[in-house]
C-alpha positions as a Markdown table, in Angstrom:
| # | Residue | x | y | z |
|---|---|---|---|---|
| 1 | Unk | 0.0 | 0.0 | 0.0 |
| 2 | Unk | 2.8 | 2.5 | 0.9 |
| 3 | Unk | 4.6 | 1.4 | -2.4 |
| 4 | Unk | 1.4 | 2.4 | -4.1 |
| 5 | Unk | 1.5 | 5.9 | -2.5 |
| 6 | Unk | 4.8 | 6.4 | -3.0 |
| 7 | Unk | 4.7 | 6.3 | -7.1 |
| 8 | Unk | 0.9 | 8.2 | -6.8 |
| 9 | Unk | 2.8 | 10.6 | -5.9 |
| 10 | Unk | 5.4 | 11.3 | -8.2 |
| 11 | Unk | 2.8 | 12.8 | -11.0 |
| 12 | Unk | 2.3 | 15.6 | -8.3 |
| 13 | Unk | 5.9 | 15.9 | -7.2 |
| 14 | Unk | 6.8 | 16.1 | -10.8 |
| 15 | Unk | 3.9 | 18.8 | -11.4 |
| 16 | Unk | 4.8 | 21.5 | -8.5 |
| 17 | Unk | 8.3 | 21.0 | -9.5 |
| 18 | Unk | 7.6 | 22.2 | -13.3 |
| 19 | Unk | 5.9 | 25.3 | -11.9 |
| 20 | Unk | 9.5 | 26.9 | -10.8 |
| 21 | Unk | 10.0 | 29.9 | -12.2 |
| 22 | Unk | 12.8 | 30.5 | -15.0 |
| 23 | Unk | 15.3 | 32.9 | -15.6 |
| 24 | Unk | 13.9 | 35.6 | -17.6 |
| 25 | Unk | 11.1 | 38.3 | -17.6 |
| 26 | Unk | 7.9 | 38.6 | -15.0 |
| 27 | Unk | 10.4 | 39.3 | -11.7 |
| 28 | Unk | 11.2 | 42.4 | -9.4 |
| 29 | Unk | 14.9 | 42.7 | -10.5 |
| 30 | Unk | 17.3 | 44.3 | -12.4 |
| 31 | Unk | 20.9 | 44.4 | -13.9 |
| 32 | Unk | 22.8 | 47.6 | -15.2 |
| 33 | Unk | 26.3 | 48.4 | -16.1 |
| 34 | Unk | 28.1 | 50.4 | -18.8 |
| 35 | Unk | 29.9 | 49.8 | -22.1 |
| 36 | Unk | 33.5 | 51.6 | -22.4 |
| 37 | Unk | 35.0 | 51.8 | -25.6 |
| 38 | Unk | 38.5 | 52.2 | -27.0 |
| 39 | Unk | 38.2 | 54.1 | -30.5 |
| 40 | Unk | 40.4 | 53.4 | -32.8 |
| 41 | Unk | 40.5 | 54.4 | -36.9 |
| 42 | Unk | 39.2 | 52.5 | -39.7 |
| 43 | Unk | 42.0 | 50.5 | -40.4 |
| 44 | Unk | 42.0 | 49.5 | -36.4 |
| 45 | Unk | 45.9 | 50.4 | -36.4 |
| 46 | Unk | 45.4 | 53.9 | -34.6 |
| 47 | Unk | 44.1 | 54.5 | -31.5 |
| 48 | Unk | 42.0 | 57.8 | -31.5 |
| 49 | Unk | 40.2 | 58.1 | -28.1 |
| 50 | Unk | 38.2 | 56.6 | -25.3 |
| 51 | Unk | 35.0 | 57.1 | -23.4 |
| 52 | Unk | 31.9 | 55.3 | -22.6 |
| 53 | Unk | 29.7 | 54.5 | -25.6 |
| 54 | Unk | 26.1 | 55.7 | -26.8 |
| 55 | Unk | 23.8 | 53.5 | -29.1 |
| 56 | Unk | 25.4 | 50.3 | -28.5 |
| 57 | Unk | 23.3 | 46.7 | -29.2 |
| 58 | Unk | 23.6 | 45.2 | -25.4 |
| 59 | Unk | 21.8 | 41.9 | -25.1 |
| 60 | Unk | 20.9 | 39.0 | -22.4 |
| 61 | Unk | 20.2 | 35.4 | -22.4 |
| 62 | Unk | 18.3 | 33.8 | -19.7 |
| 63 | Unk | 19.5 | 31.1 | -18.3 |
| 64 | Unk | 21.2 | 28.0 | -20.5 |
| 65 | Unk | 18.7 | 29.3 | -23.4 |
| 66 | Unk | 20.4 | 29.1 | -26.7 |
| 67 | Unk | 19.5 | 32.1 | -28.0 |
| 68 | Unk | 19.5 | 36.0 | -26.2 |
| 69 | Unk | 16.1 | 37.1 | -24.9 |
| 70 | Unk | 16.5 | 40.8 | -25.5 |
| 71 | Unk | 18.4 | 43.5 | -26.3 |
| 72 | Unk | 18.6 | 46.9 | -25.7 |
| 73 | Unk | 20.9 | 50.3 | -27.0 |
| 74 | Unk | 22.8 | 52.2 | -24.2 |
| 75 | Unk | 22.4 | 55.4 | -23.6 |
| 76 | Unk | 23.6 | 59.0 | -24.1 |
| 77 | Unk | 26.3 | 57.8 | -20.9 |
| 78 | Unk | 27.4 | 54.1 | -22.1 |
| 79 | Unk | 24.3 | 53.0 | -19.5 |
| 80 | Unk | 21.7 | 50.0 | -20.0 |
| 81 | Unk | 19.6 | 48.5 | -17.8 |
| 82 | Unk | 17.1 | 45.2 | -17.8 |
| 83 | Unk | 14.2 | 45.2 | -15.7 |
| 84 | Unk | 11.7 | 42.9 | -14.3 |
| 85 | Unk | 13.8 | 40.4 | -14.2 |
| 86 | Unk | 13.4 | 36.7 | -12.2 |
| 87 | Unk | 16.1 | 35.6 | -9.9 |
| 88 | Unk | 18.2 | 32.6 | -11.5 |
| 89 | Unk | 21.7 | 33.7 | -13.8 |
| 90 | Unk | 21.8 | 35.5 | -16.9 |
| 91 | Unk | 24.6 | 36.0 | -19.3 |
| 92 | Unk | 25.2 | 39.6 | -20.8 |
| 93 | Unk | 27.1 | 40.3 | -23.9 |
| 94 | Unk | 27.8 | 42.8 | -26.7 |
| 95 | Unk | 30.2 | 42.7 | -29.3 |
| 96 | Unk | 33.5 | 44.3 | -29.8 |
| 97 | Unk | 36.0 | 44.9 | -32.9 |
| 98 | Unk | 38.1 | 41.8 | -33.5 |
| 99 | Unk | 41.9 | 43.5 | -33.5 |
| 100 | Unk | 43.7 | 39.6 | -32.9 |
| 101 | Unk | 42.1 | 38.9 | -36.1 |
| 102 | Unk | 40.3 | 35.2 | -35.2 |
| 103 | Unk | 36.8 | 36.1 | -36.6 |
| 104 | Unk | 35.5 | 35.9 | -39.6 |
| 105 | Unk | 32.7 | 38.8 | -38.9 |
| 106 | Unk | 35.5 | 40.8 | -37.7 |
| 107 | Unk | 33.7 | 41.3 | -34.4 |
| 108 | Unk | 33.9 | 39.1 | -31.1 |
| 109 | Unk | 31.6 | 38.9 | -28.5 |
| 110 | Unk | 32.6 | 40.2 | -24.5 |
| 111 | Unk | 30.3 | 38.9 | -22.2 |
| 112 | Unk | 29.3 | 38.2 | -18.2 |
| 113 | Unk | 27.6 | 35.8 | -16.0 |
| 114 | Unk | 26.1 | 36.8 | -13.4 |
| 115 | Unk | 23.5 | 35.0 | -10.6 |
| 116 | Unk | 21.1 | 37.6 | -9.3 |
| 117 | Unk | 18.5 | 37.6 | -6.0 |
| 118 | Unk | 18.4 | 40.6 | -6.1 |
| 119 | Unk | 19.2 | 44.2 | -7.8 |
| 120 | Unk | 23.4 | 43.8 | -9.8 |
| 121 | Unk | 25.5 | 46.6 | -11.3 |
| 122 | Unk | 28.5 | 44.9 | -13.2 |
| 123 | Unk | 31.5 | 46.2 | -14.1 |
| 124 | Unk | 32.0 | 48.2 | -17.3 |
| 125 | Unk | 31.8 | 46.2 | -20.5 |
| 126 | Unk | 35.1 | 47.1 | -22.0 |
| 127 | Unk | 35.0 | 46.8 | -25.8 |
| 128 | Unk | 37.2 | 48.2 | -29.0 |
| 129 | Unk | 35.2 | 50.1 | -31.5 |
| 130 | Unk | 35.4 | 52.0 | -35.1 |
| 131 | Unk | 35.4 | 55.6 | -34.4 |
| 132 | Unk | 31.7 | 56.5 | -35.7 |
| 133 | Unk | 30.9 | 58.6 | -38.6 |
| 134 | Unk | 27.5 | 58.7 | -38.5 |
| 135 | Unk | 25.0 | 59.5 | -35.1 |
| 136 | Unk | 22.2 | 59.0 | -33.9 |
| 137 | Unk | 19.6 | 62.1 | -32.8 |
| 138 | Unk | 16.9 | 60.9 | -30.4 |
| 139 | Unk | 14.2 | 62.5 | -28.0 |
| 140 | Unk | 10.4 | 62.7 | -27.2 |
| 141 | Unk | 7.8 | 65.5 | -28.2 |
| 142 | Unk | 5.6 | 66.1 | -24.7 |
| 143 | Unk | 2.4 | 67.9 | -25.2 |
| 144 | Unk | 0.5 | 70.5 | -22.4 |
| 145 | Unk | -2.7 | 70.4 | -23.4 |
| 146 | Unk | -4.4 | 73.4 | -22.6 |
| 147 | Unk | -7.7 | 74.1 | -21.8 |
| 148 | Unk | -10.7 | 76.0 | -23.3 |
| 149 | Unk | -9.6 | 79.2 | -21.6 |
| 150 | Unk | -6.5 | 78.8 | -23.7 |
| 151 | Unk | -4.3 | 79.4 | -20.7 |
| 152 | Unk | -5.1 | 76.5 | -18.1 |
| 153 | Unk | -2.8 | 73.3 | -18.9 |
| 154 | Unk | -5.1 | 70.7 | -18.2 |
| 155 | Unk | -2.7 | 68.0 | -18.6 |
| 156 | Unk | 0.8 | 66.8 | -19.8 |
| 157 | Unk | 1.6 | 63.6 | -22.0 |
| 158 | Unk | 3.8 | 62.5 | -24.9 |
| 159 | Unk | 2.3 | 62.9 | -27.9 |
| 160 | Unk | 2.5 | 60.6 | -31.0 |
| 161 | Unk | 2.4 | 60.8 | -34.8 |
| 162 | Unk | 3.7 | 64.5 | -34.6 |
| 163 | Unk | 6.5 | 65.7 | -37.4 |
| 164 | Unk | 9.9 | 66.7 | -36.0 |
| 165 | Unk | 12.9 | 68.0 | -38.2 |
| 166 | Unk | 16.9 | 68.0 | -38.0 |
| 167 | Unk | 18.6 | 70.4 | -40.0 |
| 168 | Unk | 22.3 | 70.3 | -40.9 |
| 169 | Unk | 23.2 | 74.0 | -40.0 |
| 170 | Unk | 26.4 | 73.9 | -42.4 |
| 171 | Unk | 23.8 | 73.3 | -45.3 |
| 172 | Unk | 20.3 | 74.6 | -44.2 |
| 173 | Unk | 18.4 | 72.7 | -47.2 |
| 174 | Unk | 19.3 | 69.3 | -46.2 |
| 175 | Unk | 16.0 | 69.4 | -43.9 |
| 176 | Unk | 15.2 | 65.5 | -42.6 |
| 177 | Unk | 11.5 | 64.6 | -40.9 |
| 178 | Unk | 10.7 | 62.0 | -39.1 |
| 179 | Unk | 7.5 | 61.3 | -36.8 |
| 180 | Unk | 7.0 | 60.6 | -33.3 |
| 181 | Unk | 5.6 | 57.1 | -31.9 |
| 182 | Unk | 3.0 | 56.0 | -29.8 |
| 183 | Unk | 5.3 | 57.1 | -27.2 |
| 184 | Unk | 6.0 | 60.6 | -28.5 |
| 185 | Unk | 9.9 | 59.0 | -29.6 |
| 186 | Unk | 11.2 | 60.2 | -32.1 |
| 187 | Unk | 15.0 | 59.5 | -34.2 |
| 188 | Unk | 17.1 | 60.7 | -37.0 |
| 189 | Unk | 19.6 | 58.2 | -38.0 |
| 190 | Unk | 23.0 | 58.4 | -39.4 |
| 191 | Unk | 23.7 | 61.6 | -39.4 |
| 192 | Unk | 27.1 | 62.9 | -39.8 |
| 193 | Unk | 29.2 | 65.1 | -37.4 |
| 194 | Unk | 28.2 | 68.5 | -37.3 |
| 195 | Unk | 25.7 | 71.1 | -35.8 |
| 196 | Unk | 22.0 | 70.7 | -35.8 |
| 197 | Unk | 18.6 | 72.8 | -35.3 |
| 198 | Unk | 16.2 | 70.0 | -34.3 |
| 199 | Unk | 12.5 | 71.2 | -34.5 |
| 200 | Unk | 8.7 | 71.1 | -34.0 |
| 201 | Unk | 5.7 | 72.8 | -34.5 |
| 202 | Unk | 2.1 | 73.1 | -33.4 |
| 203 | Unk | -0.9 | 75.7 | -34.8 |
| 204 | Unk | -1.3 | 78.8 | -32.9 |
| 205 | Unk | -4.0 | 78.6 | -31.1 |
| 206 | Unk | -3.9 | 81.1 | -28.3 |
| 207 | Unk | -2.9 | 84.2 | -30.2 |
| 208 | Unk | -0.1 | 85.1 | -28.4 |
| 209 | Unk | 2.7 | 84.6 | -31.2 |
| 210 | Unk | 2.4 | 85.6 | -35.2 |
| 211 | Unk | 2.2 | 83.8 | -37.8 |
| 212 | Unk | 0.1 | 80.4 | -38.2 |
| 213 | Unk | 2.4 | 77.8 | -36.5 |
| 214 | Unk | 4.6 | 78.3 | -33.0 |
| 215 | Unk | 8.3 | 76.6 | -33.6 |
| 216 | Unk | 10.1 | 74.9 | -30.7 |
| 217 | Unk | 13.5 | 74.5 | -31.2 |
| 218 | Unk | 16.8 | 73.0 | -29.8 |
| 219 | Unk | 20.1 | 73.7 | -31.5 |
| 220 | Unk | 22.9 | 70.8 | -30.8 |
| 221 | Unk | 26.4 | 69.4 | -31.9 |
| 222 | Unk | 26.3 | 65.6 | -32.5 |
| 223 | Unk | 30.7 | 64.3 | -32.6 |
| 224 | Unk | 32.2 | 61.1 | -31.2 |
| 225 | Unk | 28.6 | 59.7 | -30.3 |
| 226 | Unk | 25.0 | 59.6 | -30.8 |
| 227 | Unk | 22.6 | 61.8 | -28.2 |
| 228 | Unk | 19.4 | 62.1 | -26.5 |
| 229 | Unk | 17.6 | 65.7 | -27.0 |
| 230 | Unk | 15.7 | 67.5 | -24.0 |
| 231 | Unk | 12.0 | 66.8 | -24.4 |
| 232 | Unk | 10.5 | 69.1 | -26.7 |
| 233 | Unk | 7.0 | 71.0 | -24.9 |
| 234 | Unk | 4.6 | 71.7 | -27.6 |
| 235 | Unk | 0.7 | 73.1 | -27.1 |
| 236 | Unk | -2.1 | 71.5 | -27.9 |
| 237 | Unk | -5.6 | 71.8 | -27.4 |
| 238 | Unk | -7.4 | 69.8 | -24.9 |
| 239 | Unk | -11.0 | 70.2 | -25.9 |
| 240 | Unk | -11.6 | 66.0 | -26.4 |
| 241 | Unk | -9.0 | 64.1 | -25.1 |
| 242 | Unk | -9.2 | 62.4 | -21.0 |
| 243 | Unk | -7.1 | 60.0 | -19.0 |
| 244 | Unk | -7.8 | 56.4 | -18.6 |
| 245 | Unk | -6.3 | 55.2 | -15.6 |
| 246 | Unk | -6.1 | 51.8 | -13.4 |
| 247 | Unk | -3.7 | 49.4 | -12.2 |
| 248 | Unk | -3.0 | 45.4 | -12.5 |
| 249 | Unk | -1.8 | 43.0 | -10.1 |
| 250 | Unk | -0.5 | 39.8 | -10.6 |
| 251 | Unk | -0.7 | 36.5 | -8.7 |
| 252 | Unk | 1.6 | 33.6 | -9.1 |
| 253 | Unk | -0.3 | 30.4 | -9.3 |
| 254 | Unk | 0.7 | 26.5 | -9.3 |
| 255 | Unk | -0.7 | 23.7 | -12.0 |
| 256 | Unk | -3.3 | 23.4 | -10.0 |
| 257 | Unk | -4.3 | 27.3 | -9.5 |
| 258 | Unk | -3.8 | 27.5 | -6.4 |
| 259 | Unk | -2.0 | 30.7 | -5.3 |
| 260 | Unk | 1.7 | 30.7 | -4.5 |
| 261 | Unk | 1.9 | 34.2 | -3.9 |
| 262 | Unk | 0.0 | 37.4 | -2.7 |
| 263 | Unk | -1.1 | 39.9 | -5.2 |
| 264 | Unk | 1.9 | 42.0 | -6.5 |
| 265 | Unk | 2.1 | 45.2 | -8.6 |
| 266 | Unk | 2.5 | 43.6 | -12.2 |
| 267 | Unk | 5.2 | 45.8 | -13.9 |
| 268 | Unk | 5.8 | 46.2 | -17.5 |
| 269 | Unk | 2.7 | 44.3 | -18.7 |
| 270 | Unk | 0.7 | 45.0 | -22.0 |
| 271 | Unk | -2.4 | 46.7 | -21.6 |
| 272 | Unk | -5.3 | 47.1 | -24.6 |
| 273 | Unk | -7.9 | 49.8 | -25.1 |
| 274 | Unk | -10.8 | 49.1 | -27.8 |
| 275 | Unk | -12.6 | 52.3 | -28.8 |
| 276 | Unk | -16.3 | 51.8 | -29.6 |
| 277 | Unk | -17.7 | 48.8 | -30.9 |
| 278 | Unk | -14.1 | 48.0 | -32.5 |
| 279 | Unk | -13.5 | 44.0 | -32.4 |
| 280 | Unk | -10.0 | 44.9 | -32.3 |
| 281 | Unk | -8.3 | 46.6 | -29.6 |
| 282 | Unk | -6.8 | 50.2 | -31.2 |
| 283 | Unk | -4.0 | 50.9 | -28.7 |
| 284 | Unk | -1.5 | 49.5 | -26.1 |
| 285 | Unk | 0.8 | 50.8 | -23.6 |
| 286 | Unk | 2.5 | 49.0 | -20.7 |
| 287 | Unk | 1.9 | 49.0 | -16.7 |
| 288 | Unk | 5.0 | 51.0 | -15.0 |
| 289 | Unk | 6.7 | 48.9 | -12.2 |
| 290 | Unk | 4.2 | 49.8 | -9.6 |
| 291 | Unk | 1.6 | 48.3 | -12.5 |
| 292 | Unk | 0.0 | 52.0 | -13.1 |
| 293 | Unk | -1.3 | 52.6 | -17.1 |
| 294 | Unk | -2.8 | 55.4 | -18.4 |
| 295 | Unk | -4.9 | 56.1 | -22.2 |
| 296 | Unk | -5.6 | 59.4 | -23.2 |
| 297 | Unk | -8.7 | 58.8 | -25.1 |
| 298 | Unk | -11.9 | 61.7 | -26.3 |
| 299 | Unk | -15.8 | 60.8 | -24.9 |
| 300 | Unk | -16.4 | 57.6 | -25.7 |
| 301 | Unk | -17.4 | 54.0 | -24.5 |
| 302 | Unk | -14.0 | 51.9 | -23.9 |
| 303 | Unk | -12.8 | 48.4 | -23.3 |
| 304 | Unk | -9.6 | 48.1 | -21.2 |
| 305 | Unk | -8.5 | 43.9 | -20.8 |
| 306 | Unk | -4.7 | 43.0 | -19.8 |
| 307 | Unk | -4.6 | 38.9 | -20.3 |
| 308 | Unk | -4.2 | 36.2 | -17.6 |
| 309 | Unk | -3.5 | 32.4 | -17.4 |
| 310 | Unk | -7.3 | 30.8 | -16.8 |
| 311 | Unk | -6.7 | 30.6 | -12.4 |
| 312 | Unk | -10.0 | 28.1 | -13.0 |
| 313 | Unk | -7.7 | 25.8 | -15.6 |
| 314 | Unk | -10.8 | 25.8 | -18.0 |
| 315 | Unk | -8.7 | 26.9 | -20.9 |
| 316 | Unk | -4.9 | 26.0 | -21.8 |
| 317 | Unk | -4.7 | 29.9 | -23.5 |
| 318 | Unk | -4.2 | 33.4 | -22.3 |
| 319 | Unk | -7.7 | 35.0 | -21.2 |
| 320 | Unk | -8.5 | 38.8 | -21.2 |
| 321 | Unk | -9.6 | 40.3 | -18.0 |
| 322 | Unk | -11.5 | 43.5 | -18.8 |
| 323 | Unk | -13.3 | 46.4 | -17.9 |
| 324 | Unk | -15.5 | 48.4 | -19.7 |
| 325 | Unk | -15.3 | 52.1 | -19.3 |
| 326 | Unk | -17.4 | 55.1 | -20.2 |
| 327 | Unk | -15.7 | 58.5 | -20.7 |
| 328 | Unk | -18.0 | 61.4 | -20.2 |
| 329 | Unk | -16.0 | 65.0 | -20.0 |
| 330 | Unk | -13.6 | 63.8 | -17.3 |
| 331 | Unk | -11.0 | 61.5 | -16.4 |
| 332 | Unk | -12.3 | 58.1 | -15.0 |
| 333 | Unk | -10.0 | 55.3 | -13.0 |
| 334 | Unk | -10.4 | 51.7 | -13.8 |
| 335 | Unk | -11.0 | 49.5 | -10.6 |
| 336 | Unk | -8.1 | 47.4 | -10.9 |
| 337 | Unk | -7.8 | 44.1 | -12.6 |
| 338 | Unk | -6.0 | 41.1 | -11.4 |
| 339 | Unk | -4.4 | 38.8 | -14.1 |
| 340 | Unk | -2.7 | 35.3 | -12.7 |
| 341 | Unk | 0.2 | 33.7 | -14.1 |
């Protein structure tokens, strides 16, 4: 009879094992650190400076898996950082200019392991590199929108889908545009050294400057590495447009959905927003790490959903929790939604 037990078991052993949480995406931690490059000429004979490097591919892979599981660019200082992160060991790498000559893509990879429980800085990433001669220009648009008194600012949010333009001072007609994202982002690419007027524009609406549109400008010099541009304020309007706002928890649950852990903040998860009687949802943003979203959306009927692993194990896919909201002239917060995984 024990016997009989004893293997009954294993099934169930062998299940609440297979619920242990990987390396990779869905924790509380995070690993930064720097990339440092040696610059040397295009022939890699020379070298020509030092410093810590913008707009540089870093990349992890979690765990043994064969294959990296993201990759980010560092910023204006040589920084990068991956969040939400599990505990468990990670390898980071990014690649560097072959100078012993052993590869055939004429770049080798530097790399670090590291076991995390917690939050890690590592060591700089020391790497040889090409001295650039092209850059990158990045940066956000942020709207105020005002209100109908044309003076209040009602609110402030980055704005997407507005035009921005870099110009080459040396040669004012070479005039590039490019439009922000759904998270008012915007980026010039490969742009050679040299001094730039980097601009918007938004319809005068408050009477206060001539002429039909208001110009915001920035001017900059871009030499030795890409940069990141000062947000750029622009006026807008607000006559139509209202914050969405709510929150989603997570709770951790075994084979059986039964909880392992209390609710938690769920950081860095998609949210969706339908508008209307849309059967598709029409925008997205992500929950910050305390699991806060917002939508800006006009009056309207809404449909806010984040998805879940089925806790009652009816079906084997992704679920969508939602909640349906009604904007009426004001902002409205969304009771909060709890999604399991």
């Amino acid at each position: 009879m024990r016997k009989s037990l004893y293997f009954s078991l294993i099934p169930l052993l062998l299940l609440v094992l297979g619920c242990k949480k990987e390396e990779g995406r869905g924790g509380k931690f995070s690993i930064k650190g720097k990339v440092y490059a040696l610059f040397y000429d295009e022939n890699m004979a020379f070298k020509t400076g030092e410093g810590y490097l913008a707009d540089h591919d870093v990349f992890i892979i979690y765990g043994d898996a064969d294959s990296y599981g993201d990759k980010i660019s560092t910023s204006a200082d040589g920084s990068f950082e991956f969040n939400f992160l599990r505990k468990g060991t990670y390898t980071i790498f990014t690649y560097s200019k072959d100078t012993a000559g052993i590869s055939s893509s004429g770049e080798v990879a530097v790399s670090v392991e590291v076991t995390i429980s917690g939050d890690k800085e590592l060591e700089d990433l020391r790497i040889v590199e090409e001295e650039r001669k092209l850059f990158r220009i990045r940066g956000k648009i942020k709207a105020q929108y005002i209100g109908l008194d044309r003076r209040t600012i009602n609110s402030e949010a980055y704005v997407a889908d507005h035009d921005v333009f870099a110009v080459n001072l040396a040669n004012p007609s070479a005039i590039e545009k490019v439009s922000t994202n759904t998270n008012g982002e915007y980026e010039f690419n490969a742009l050679p050294s040299g001094n730039y007027k980097i601009y918007t524009k938004y319809k005068n609406f408050q009477g206060d400057v001539n002429g039909d549109d208001v110009i915001i400008s920035k001017d900059t010099t871009i030499a030795g590495s890409g940069l990141t541009m000062p947000d750029l304020v622009v006026k807008l309007e607000d006559n139509k447009l209202f914050a969405i706002t709510g929150n989603i928890e997570i709770i951790e649950i075994d084979n059986f959905g039964i909880p392992i852990t209390t609710a938690e903040p769920a950081g860095d998860i998609d949210v969706y927003i339908v508008y209307g009687t849309d059967t598709i949802f029409g925008d997205r943003t992500r929950t910050t790490y305390n699991g806060n979203y917002q939508f800006w959306v006009p009056n309207g009927t809404y449909e806010v959903y984040a998805y879940s692993d089925d806790e009652l194990l009816v079906s084997v896919f992704p679920i969508a929790k939602k909640r349906s909201v009604i904007v009426n002239n004001s902002n409205v917060s969304v009771p909060k939604i709890t999604i399991y995984d």
